[in-house]
Structure formats: C-alpha cells, structure tokens
C-alpha positions, -999 to 999 in steps of 0.1 A, spaced: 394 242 153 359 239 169 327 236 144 298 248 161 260 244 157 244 276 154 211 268 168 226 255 199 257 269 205 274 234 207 306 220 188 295 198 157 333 185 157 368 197 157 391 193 128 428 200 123 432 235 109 458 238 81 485 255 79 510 269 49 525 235 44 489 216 42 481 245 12 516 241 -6 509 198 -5 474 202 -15 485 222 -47 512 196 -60 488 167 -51 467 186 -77 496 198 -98 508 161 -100 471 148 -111 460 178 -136 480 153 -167 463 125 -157 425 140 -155 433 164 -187 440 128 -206 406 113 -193 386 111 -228 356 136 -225 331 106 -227 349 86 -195 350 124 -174 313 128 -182 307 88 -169 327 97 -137 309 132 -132 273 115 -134 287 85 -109 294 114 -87 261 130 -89 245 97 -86 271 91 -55 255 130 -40 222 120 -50 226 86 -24 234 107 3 212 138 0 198 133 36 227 127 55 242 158 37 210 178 43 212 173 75 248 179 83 240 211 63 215 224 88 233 215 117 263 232 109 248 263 89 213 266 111 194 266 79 163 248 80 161 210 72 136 214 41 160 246 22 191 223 28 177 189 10 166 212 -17 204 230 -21 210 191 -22 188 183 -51 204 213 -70 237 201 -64 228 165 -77 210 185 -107 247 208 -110 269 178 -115 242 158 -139 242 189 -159 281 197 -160 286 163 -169 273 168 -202 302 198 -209 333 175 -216 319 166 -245 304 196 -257 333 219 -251 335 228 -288 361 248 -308 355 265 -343 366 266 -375 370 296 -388 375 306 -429 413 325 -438 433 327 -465 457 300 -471 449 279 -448 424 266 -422 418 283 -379 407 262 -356 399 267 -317 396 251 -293 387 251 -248 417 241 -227 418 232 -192 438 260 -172 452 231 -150 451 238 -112 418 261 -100 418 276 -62 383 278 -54 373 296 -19 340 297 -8 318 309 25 297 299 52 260 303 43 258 278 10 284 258 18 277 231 -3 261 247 -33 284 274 -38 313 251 -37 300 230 -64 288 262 -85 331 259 -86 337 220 -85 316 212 -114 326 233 -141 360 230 -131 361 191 -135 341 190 -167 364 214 -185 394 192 -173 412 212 -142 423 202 -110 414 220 -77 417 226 -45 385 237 -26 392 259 8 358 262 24 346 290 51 361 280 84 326 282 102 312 255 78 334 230 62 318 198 68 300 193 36 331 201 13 349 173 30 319 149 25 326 158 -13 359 149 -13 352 118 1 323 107 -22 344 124 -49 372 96 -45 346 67 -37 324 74 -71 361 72 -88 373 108 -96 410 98 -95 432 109 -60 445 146 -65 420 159 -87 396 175 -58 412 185 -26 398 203 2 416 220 28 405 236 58 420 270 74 417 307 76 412 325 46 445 347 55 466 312 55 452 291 31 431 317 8 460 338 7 487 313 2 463 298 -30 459 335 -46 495 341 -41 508 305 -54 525 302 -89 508 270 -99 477 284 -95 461 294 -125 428 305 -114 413 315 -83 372 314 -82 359 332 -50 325 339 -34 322 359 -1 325 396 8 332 425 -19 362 438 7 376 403 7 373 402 -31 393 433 -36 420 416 -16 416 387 -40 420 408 -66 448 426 -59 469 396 -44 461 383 -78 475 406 -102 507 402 -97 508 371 -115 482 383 -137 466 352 -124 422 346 -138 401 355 -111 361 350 -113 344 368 -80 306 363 -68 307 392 -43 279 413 -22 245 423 -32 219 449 -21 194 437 -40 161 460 -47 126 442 -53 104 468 -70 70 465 -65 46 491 -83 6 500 -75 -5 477 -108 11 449 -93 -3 417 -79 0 430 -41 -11 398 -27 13 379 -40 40 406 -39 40 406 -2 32 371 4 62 362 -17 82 389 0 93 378 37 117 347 27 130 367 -8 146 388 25 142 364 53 156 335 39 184 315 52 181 340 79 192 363 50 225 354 49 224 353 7 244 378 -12 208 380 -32 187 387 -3 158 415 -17 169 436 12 152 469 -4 118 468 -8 108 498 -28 71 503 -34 49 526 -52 40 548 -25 -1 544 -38 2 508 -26 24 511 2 -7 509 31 -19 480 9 15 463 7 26 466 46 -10 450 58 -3 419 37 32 417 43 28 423 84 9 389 81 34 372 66 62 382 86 46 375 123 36 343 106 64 328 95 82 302 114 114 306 134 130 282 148 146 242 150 161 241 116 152 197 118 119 209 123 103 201 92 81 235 99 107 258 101 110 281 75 140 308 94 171 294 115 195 313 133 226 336 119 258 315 119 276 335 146 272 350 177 296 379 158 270 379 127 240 388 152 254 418 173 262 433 133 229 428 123 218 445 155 237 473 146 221 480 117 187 479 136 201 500 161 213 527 138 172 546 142 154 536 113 119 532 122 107 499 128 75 490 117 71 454 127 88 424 135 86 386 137 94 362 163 125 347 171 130 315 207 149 327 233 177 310 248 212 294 231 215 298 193 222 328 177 185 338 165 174 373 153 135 382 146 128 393 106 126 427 114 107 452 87 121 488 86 98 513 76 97 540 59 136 543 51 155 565 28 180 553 6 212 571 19 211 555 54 237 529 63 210 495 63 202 507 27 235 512 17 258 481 33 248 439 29 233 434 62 233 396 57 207 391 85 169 394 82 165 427 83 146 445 50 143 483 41 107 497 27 116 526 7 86 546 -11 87 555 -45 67 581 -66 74 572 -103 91 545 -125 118 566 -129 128 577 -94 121 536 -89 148 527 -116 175 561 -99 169 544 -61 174 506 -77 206 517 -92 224 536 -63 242 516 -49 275 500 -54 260 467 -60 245 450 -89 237 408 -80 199 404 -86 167 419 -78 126 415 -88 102 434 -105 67 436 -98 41 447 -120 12 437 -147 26 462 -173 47 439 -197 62 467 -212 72 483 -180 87 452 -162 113 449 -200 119 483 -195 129 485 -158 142 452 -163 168 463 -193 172 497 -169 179 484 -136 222 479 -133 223 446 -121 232 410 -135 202 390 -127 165 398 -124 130 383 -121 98 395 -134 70 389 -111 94 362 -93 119 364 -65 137 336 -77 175 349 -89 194 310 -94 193 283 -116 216 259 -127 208 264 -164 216 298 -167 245 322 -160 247 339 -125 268 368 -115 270 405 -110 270 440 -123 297 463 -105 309 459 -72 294 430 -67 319 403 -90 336 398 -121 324 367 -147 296 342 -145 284 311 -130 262 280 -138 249 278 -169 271 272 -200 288 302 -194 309 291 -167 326 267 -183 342 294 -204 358 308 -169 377 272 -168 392 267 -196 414 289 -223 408 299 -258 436 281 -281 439 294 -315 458 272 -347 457 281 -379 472 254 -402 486 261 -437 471 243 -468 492 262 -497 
C-alpha cells in the first residue's frame, strides 16, 4: 500500500498491507506475552515505561517530522503532539504502582480489591493524530499490565511503527506492543470480532463506532469509543472580543480541522456579532497556509484528495459565505479556512463533522437560546465558553451536554485529566487517571477471619 504526502501528492513509502493471517499472528504474539508483562513487578514496568518516554523524547524531531510529512500538519503542531506524547508515557509510568485496591469493612471477615489487567487490548486509531491518539491507548494499556495490538489509519501509519520499534529497543519485552497495518474492514474487524480480545479502544467516526459496537456485543467484549464532535464555542457581548476572535481561527482551523474537537459552531451574542466578525476577518486572511516544514506555517493541507471534495460539499450546500483565507495552488490537497455567515442551526454544515476548515457563525439572542442551540446536536466532545460573568460561564458550563469544556479557553486536552464525550460522540474516558480504569478489571475478595 502506497503512503502519500498530502502537501505534495507524492508517496512517503509503501508497506505490506496485512491481511487476516497478519491480525490472527499479531494477537497470539500478544496472547503468548500478556503472562510475562502481567508478572513484571509494577516498579520494573514503570522503569521500562519512563525508558520509553526517554527513548520518544530522543527522537522527537525525526518523529515530528515524519508526522507532518505524512499527515500535512505543520512542523511546529507536530513536535508539540511529540512533547505530549513524551509527557503521556512519563505520566502513565507512574500508574503501575499506584493502581490501588481497597479494603473495605464486613462482617466476619475482611474485602479487598484490587485492578487487573484485562490481558490482550485491540486499539484502532485514525489519520489526523496519528501518534498522539495511539498513545492516548498505548500508555494506559501497558501501565495497567495488558498487551496490545495497535492497527493505525491506513493513510498514516508511519509513526505507530516507529513506536514499535523504539518500544522493543527501550526494552518493552517482544509481543507486548504490536502494530499492524491494513484496512479497518480486515484488520479492525477481525480484532473486534476475535475471542482473545478482551478490549477494543477506538477513535475515529461515530458511524464506524456503531459498527464497533455492535461487532462487539456479541462477545460482550469492553469497548471505550472517542467518536465525532460538533463542537460549539459560545461567545457572549460581555466577553473579551479581542481575544475571542483572535483565539478563534485555529480552535476551527487547526490541523486543517481535521480534530473531532474542532469549535466548528461559533455562536455569538448577536449585540457583538459586527464586533466579532471584524476581528475575526483579520485573523483568518492572516493566518498562514501552507509548507507544513515551514516553521511559519500555522494550516496544512486535508489528508486526502477524497477529504477535500467532502469539505467542498459542505461549502457548496448555500450557506452564505462571509469570508475566506488563503490557500497555494497547485499539488496537495489544500482547502482555504472558510467562515460561514450567518447560518442556522438545522443546515447540514451545522449538523454533520465537516473535519475540514470550514466554521459556522450562528447568532444568538439570549443565554438560554445559546445553551438550546449548543445542545442540539447529536454530539457532545468539547466546546468554549466566552464571557466575563463567572456565574454565567458555571452555569452554561454545568448546562451545556458535552464532556469537556473551557472557560475563556479553547483548549479541550490534557494529559492530566480525563477526555471523552457526552452522547453520540463515545463511551468512557481518556488520559488522566481515569483511563487507567478502562484497562484493567475490578477484582473483589473477601477473606474470612471467624
């Protein structure tokens, strides 16, 4: 299979692509190492996982690169998803041995609990974090003692198999991590469907995430989903404007905005709205498309020449546009940010993830119709909330249906703290200490004393 660059529209490399008997030897190499790694004492897995980090750390730039390249995100977004990844696997590292039970006070005797490793993970991941979102998986997974095999998006898998290789050199034993590349209907399937599974962990597309889901029932099999987002960023009249719609272009625009949290609807208090678009214009036209080595850029291309004529579509559809930004000409698959205005919010680019740079100004009246148009939609991932009112930003922040939300911030991920979505848009959470508890079971023993 042929990896391309998306900024040039030339092939990065060519890899094998796997078929069913690649997934089925990928599982028992991971079935055959999960005893081994379950046995490693907590204190020697946390050695191993910071060795790793250390390992990711050494190569940052190499990987940054190879990240841009093969995603067309720009150079300067890619070495920091780098930096977060080393920061991911310093802070997992600490989780083997802090994965604490409880006692708990009975008659007649003494309860204990305690975490278990569910023993082999499938973790399936897409094309516009590659690396990042597939050690949102890896990490946890590791520290709470499992073994894994990581199918990455087709489009972008050369980073995952740079983990598996610095994986074995920083000494995470053979079998543990293993990365195979394919189509998600050979290899993502076969993984869902496979007894000796025991959890599958999926980011990508709410449709593809229903499939997941219902593959996965059948063997009542435990199934964490990061899925689409349509995310709102609320901006009222008392709001710091300025920075509102400075900070608004790449909260939409960036990574081309190909991320499930893209702030895609930008609903503003309609006495601020002429205030709001003049600042915001002048951000757009001024932001910088292009090269994603340049060290200037701040927008690349989509990933696909597929992913463009969609986002087209949604242009397409009638909404009025009100301005747009620029965007080279020639090979690569580039789009301009493009800033719809005003829209409603039963139209089609208000209602479906775009995943392209394409954003949606819907005017508001009142904090409550605010909080009704925030909430329709099938989605729940992230969103902002602008405003000087503390007690307004709590209340539309405890009102708004969705599982992660910034206050005068467009910021939605951390590595501290627990990411994931409200309805359609997944099931469980990641980063933070939470995730570890989507790794491992809850044992109960209660031991007689009488």
């Amino acid at each position: 299979m042929k990896i391309l660059e998306p900024a040039t529209e030339g092939t990065l490399a060519e890899l094998p692509e796997a078929e069913i008997e690649d997934v089925e030897r990928a599982i028992a190499r991971a079935k055959a190492a999960f005893p081994g790694w379950r046995a490693v004492t907590p204190g020697d897995r946390a050695a191993l996982m910071r060795r790793l980090a250390d390992a990711i750390a050494d190569q940052r730039d190499e990987l940054a690169t190879l990240e841009a390249r093969n995603v067309g995100k720009p150079i300067a977004d890619a070495r920091g998803e780098m930096g977060a990844v080393v920061d991911l696997f310093h802070y997992m590292a600490a989780a083997p041995e802090r994965l604490f039970g409880k006692t708990i006070p009975v008659a007649g005797g003494v309860d204990m609990t305690f975490r278990e490793p569910l023993g082999v993970v499938g973790l399936i991941t897409p094309w516009n974090y590659p690396l990042w979102l597939a050690s949102t998986k890896v990490a946890p997974a590791l520290a709470a003692g499992n073994t894994m095999v990581l199918k990455p998006a087709e489009l972008t898998p050369l980073t995952a198999l740079e983990l598996e290789r610095i994986a074995l050199d920083a000494g995470i034993p053979e079998g543990v991590l293993n990365v195979v590349v394919g189509k998600g209907r050979v290899v993502g399937e076969r993984m869902v469907q496979h007894p000796d599974v025991a959890k599958i962990a999926f980011t990508g597309s709410t449709e593809v995430g229903k499939r997941i889901g219902q593959l996965a029932s059948a063997s009542i099999k435990r199934v964490t989903l990061e899925l689409g987002g349509k995310s709102a960023n609320v901006i009222f009249a008392d709001a710091d404007l300025e920075q509102a719609a400075l900070s608004a272009p790449l909260a939409v625009f960036g990574n081309a905005g190909q991320d499930c949290c893209a702030r895609s609807r930008i609903l503003v208090e309609r006495p601020a709205l002429d205030r709001f678009m003049e600042v915001f214009e002048k951000a757009v036209t001024a932001l910088r498309v292009g090269d994603p080595l340049d060290e200037q850029t701040q927008m690349g291309p989509l990933i696909s020449a597929d992913q463009r004529q969609t986002v087209a579509s949604y242009v397409e559809d009638g909404a009025p546009v009100a301005f747009r930004g620029s965007a080279p000409q020639g090979r690569g698959y580039w789009f301009p940010p493009t800033v719809l205005c005003p829209v409603s919010n039963d139209e089609r680019v208000t209602r479906e993830e775009v995943f392209g740079p394409v954003a949606a100004v819907i005017p508001f009246e009142d904090e409550e119709e605010a909080v009704r148009i925030a909430n329709d939609t099938v989605y729940g991932l992230s969103g902002s909330i602008w405003t000087r009112d503390g007690a307004r930003a709590l209340r539309v922040a405890r009102a708004i249906q969705t599982g992660t939300i910034s206050i005068n911030s467009n910021t939605s991920v951390r590595v501290t703290t627990p990411f994931g979505g409200f309805k359609q848009s997944g099931l469980g959470r990641e980063l933070g200490p939470h995730a570890l508890e989507h790794y491992t079971e809850l044992k109960n023993v209660y031991m007689a004393t009488g």
